[in-house]
N, C-alpha and C positions, 0 to 999 in steps of 0.2 A: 461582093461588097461594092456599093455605089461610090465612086469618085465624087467628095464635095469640094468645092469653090473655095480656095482659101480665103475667101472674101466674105465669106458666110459669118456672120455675128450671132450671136447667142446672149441672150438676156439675164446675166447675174444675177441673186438676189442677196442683199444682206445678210449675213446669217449669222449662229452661234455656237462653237464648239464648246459642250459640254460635259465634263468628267466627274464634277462634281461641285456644291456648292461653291467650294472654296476657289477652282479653277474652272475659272468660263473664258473661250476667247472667243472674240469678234472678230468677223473676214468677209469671204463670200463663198455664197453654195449655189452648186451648179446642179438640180435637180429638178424632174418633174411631181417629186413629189415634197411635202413642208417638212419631212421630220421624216429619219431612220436613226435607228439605233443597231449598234454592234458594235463585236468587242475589239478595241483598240491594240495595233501591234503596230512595230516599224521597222523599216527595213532601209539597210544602208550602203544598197545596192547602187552605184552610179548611172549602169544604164540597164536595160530590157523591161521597162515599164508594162510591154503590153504582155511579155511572155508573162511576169511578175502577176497582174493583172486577172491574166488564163488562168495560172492554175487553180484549179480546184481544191488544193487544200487551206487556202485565200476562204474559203467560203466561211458567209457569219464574219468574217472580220472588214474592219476598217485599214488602211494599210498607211500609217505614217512617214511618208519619204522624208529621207534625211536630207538626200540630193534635192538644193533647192529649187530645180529650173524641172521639171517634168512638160513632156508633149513635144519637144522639139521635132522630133526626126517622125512625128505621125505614126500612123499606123497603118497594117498591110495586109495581105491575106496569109503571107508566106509563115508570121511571130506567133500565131498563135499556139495555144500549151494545151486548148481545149477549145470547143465548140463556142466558147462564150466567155464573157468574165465572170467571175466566181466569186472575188471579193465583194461586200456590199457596198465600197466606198475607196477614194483614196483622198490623203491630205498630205498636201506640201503646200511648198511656200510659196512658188508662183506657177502658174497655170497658162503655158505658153500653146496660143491660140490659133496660133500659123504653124504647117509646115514647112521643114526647111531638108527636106534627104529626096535622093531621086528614086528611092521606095516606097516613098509616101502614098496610098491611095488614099489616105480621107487623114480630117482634121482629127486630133487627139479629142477636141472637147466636142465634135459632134460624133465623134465614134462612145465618147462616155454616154451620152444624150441615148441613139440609138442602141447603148445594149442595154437600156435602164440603170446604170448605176447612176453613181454620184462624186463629186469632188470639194472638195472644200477646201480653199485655197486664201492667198493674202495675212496668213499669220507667221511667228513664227516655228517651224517647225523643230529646232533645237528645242526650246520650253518643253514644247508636248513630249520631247522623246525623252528629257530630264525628268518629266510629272512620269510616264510610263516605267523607265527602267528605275525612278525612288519607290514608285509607289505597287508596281504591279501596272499586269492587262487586266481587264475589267469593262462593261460595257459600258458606252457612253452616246450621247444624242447630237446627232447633227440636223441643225432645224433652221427654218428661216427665220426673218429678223420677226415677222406678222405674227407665227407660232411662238416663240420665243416671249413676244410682249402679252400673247393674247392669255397661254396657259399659267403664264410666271415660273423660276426658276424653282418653288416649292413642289406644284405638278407635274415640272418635269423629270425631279428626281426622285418624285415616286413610281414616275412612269418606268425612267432609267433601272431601278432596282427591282420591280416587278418583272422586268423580261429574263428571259430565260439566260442561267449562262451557256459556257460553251460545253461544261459536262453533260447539264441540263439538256440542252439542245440534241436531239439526234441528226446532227448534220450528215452524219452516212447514208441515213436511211431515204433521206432526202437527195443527197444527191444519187442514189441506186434510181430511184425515182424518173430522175431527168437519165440517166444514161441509157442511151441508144450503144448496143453492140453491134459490131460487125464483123465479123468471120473472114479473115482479109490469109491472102495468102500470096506473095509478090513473089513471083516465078519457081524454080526450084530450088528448095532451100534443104539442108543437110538435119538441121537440129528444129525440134518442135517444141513451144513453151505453151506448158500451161499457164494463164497471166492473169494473175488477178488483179482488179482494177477497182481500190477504194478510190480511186482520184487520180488517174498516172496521168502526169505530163507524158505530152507527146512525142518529146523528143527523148523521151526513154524508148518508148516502141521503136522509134526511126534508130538508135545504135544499137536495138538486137538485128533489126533488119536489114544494116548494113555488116552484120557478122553472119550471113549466112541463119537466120533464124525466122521462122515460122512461126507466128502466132497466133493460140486463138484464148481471146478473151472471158474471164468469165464474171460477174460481180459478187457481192457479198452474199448472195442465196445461194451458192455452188453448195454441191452434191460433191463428196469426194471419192462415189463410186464414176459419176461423170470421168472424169479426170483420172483416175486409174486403168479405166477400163480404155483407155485412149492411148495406155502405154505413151506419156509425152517423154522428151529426153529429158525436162527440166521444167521445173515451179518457179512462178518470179511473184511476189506480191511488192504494190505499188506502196506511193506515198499516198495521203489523203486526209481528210480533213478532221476533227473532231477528237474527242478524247479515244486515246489505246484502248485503254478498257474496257470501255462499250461497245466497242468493233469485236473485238477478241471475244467477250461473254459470246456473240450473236454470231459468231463463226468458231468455236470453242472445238464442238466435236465432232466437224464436220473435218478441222483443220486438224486434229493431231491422228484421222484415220490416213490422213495425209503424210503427216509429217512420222507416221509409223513405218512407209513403204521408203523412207530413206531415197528418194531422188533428191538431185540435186538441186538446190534450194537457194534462191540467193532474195534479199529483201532491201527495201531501201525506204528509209524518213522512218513513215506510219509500218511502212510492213516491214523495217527492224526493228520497231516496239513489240510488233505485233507475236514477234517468232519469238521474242526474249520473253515473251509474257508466258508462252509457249513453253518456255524451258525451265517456269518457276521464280523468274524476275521480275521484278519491281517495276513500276512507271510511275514520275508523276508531273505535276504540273512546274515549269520552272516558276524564276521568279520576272525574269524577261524576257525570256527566248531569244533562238538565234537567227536572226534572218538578213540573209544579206548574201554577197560573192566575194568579202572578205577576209575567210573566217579559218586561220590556218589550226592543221589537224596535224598530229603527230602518227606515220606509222609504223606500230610498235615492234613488228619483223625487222621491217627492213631499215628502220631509225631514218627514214624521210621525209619531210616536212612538206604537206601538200596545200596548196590554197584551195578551198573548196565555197561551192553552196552552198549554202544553207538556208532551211525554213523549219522550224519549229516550235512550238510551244511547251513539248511535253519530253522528258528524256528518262532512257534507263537508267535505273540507281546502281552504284556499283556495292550500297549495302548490300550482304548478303549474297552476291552475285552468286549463279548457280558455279557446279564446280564443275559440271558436262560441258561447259562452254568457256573459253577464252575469248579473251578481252583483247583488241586488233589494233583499237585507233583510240586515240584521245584529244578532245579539245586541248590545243594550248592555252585558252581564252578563262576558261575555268577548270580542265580537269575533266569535263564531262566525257562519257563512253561516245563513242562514233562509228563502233563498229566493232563487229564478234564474231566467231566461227565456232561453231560445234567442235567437240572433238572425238564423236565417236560415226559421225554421219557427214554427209556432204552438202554440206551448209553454212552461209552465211550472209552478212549484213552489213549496212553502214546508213546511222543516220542522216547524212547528208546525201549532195545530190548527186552523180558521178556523172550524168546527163548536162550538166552544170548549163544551163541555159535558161536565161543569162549569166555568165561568171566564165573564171578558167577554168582549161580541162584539163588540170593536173591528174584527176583520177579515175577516167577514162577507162584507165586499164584495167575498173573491175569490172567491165563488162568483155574480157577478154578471159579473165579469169574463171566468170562464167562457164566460158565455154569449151575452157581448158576441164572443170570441173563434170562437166556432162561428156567430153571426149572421155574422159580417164572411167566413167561410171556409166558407158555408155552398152543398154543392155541387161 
């Protein structure tokens, strides 16, 4: 990464944040190009902007910070959650253009510049998250003041409703596309994971690899004679972006020739959608999703109340819930599921992030678990 000049300026342009006719705000956009569209969420995380930023399951969205002051402490080589940013945008309220941490290698708003996204900034960001969680996510247009005046506010929500949504969208397939594997193996390691990677943050691989664990990568095309024939001690499937459903139809039977050989099995975000959909469960789209490192979780063994991360749009229903499977964790927030364990095989899950980066690491310990899971079944 190039060290910039805090002294380095960048040229705002007037712009318009648009959801729909009735809700337009004025501010400014910080893009090289007049107009993106994508689907609006928000996140009421205080600080990790840039990990927030990385992950890839950000991708196709807009990311509405509730924390007003965004860019302070810059950005580094060390925060990243992936190769790039993933979200197509983010909007807060002010857009702080200097760094100020002795981390910092480059400015926030020329690090946005050079990964091609975008920012839109100067409004306020309480409205949008009240218009969000009354009304729903949905996609909406960020454009300059030029565009904005030139198309009118009639063409641009025809434009806005013509683009794809996020079910619509195959953002997995797209991002399988950009991903680069790498077959990485950090000295000698006791336990070997198969890992599937719809979108993993990175600092999921870094706490298998600091418990003694080996991994090697696979994406949503695996073969699950691959991975059998590899005798691994244990299957991990990632978080990632897009709807459960469409992931799961496109790894269907590849995954339950998997999920028949009973290794231990552990999932997290998208890939405990993924494994519950797997067991004859429900998914579906909430009505705001949860994103943020606020977000306390009940669990239901051992009656302990954890602060976790969270990022989601889509969650398992506990209608009809299968009966091969129990129920582990629950939102205090609504109720919702956060986590399951089979009961006839060695497997389980938890919505949220236990990687928690950005957030606390109250629940850490399921990647301990883990590996209590692959010791006891190891063989």
């Amino acid at each position: 990464m190039t060290v910039l000049d805090n002294k380095t300026k960048l040229n705002y342009q007037n712009g318009y944040l648009i959801y729909n006719k009735k809700y337009i705000f004025k501010g400014k956009f910080l893009s090289k190009d007049q107009f993106k569209i994508a689907e609006i969420c928000f996140n009421t995380s205080m600080t990790g902007y840039q990990e927030i930023l990385t992950d890839p399951s950000y991708k196709s969205q807009f990311i509405n910070f509730t924390f007003p002051l965004i860019g302070i402490v810059g950005c580094n080589n060390e925060d990243y959650e992936s190769w790039k940013i993933h979200a197509s945008g983010l909007i807060c309220n002010e857009l702080f253009e200097l760094s100020s941490n002795w981390r910092a290698q480059t400015n926030f708003t020329n690090w946005i510049i050079s990964q091609n996204s975008c920012a839109f900034f100067d409004l306020d960001t309480r409205a949008v998250t009240k218009i969000v969680r009354n009304f729903g996510p949905k996609n909406i247009m960020l454009c300059s003041e030029e565009y904005f005046e030139n198309k009118g506010i009639e063409q641009i929500c025809k434009q806005i409703d013509q683009s794809l949504s996020l079910e619509e969208n195959d953002v997995i397939k797209d991002f399988t596309s950009e991903l680069n594997i790498e077959k990485q193996e950090i000295g000698k390691k006791k336990y070997s994971i198969a890992f599937l990677n719809f979108g993993a943050k990175d600092n999921i691989k870094k706490n298998l690899y600091s418990r003694n664990c080996k991994i090697e990568e696979f994406d949503m095309n695996f073969k699950a004679e691959d991975i059998i024939n590899k005798n691994f001690d244990g299957f991990f499937l990632s978080n990632g972006p897009g709807d459960p459903k469409k992931v799961y139809e496109n790894i269907k039977p590849e995954l339950n020739k998997l999920l028949n050989k009973k290794i231990p099995t552990f999932g997290i975000c998208l890939g405990h959608q993924i494994l519950s959909l797997a067991f004859k469960a429900s998914t579906a789209r909430m009505e705001k999703g949860h994103r943020g490192g606020n977000h306390p979780v009940k669990n239901l063994e051992t009656n302990k109340v954890e602060i976790t991360s969270q990022n989601h749009g889509f969650v398992v229903l506990d209608e009809n819930f299968p009966s091969n499977l129990q129920i582990t964790h629950k939102s205090l927030f609504d109720k919702t599921i956060d986590g399951m364990k089979a009961n006839d095989q060695p497997l389980f899950s938890v919505q949220y992030h236990p990687e928690s980066s950005p957030g606390p690491h109250d629940s850490r310990y399921l990647f301990d678990e883990f590996i209590n899971l692959m010791e006891k079944n190891a063989g």
